[in-house]
C-alpha positions, 0 to 999 in steps of 0.5 A: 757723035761727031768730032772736032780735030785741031792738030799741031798746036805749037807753042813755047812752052814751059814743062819739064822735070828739070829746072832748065826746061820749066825755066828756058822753055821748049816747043810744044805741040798739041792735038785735040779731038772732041766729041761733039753734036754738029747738027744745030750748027748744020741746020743753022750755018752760025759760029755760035752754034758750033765749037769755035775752033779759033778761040779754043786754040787761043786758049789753048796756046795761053794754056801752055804758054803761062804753065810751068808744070813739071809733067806733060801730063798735068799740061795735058790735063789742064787743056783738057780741063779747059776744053771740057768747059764748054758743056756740048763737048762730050769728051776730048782726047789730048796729045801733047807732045815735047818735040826735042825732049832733052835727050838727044837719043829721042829724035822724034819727040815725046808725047802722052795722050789723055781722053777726058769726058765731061761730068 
């Protein structure tokens, strides 16, 4: 199987358990990797063989941007949701991460990883 790799994709976004942080917003970034089948794309050298990186990253950021969800977990849920939509996708592995969580100790950020497979 073949993949796919965007990372950090960042945006404002709005999540968290406080009302602050779903109402304020913070930087998000998001790395997806997909597996996938690239030999029709190979043999024909055409996008719409291909997974179109530019539109999903445009989905992606509409995603985490019109979300307000209390858990990381349930945005990451969501982009893998949308990425899963497209049937050549096999699975997918999202990181989402909070880059300045609102406690100061936490200096590198937070992040959960989930790995969805289509149905």
């Amino acid at each position: 199987m073949d993949r796919l790799a965007i990372y950090r994709i960042e945006f404002h976004g709005h999540c968290g358990v406080t009302e602050e942080e779903r109402t304020i917003g913070q930087r998000l970034s998001v790395d997806v990797e997909m597996a996938c089948d690239f030999s029709d794309a190979a043999r024909s050298d055409q996008l719409k063989d291909t997974i179109d990186y530019d539109r999903l990253c445009g989905e992606i950021v509409k995603i985490g941007r019109e979300s307000r969800v209390h858990l990381i977990e349930t945005l990451a849920e969501r982009i893998a949701g949308k990425i899963l939509e497209d049937r050549r996708i096999a699975s997918v592995t999202v990181r989402l991460k909070k880059c300045l969580p609102p406690r100061e100790e936490i200096q590198g950020g937070v992040a959960v990883e989930i790995v969805r497979g289509a149905e």
